[in-house]
Steps between C-alpha positions, in 0.01 A plus 500: 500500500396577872173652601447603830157563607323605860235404630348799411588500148385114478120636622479759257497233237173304321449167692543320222859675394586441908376111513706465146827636704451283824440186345864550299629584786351218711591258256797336502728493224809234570815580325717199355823428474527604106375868656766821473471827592415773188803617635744197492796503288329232316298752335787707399537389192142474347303797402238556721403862349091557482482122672134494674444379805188354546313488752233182573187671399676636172662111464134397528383745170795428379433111449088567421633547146799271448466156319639184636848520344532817646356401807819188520736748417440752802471184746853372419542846643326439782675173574812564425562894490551773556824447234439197235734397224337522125545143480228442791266729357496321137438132709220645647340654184585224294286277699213712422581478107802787460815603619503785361618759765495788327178508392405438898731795615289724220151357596594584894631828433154574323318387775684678762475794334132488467512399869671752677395765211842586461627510118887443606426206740650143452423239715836341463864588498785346311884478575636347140442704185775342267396116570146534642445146443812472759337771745290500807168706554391655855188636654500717804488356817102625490353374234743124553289497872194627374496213126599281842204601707310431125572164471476437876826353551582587813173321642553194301212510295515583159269738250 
């Protein structure tokens, strides 16, 4: 999504509302080398219908009322994202006491959806239906550099 605001528009906002927009936009946000495009053909074949994107503030409420495993879950994201294989995922949640990815992909969708106050939204998107334990799972390029901007990776310091 693009936004394109004047100067004049930016003034006729609250302070607050204008400080939140300058500091993400003064704030740097390094891409990696596991980044794509929303629009690469390496998202052709997952289904990215009703996928959020989230923004840094809404990753922030987002992760207010997440436990831990969830918590290791979304950082293997942020690591290693935007596109992670199953198999990844399940390492990461086993070493907080379960693998079990489904019940992770239904405890995020909940929690997006209360997020973004959208009953339709899913915070990730899925390219294998047949095999899923074969499959991969995506976010969008947003919410992979804002979970990154979460966890601080880019500066080297960790959350």
């Amino acid at each position: 999504m693009k936004l394109i605001l004047s100067k004049k528009d930016l003034l006729c906002l609250s302070p607050q509302t204008r400080a939140e927009i300058l500091d993400y936009l003064s704030s740097p946000i390094a891409v990696n080398e596991h980044s794509i495009d929303a629009s690469d053909s390496e998202y052709d074949s997952f289904y990215m219908s009703d996928v959020a994107e989230l923004t840094f503030k809404q990753v922030r409420e987002y992760m207010v009322a997440v436990s831990k495993w969830t918590k290791a879950g979304l950082r293997v994201f942020a690591e290693q994202g935007p596109i992670i294989h199953v198999s990844t995922l399940v390492a990461a949640l086993e070493s907080e006491g379960s693998g079990n990815y489904s019940q992770f992909q239904s405890r995020t969708t909940l929690r997006t959806r209360t997020v973004m106050g959208d009953s339709n939204a899913y915070l990730l998107g899925w390219d294998e239906w047949e095999a899923p334990e074969e499959g991969h799972y995506a976010v969008t390029q947003q919410t992979y550099q804002s979970l990154r901007r979460y966890f601080r990776l880019d500066e080297g310091e960790t959350s």
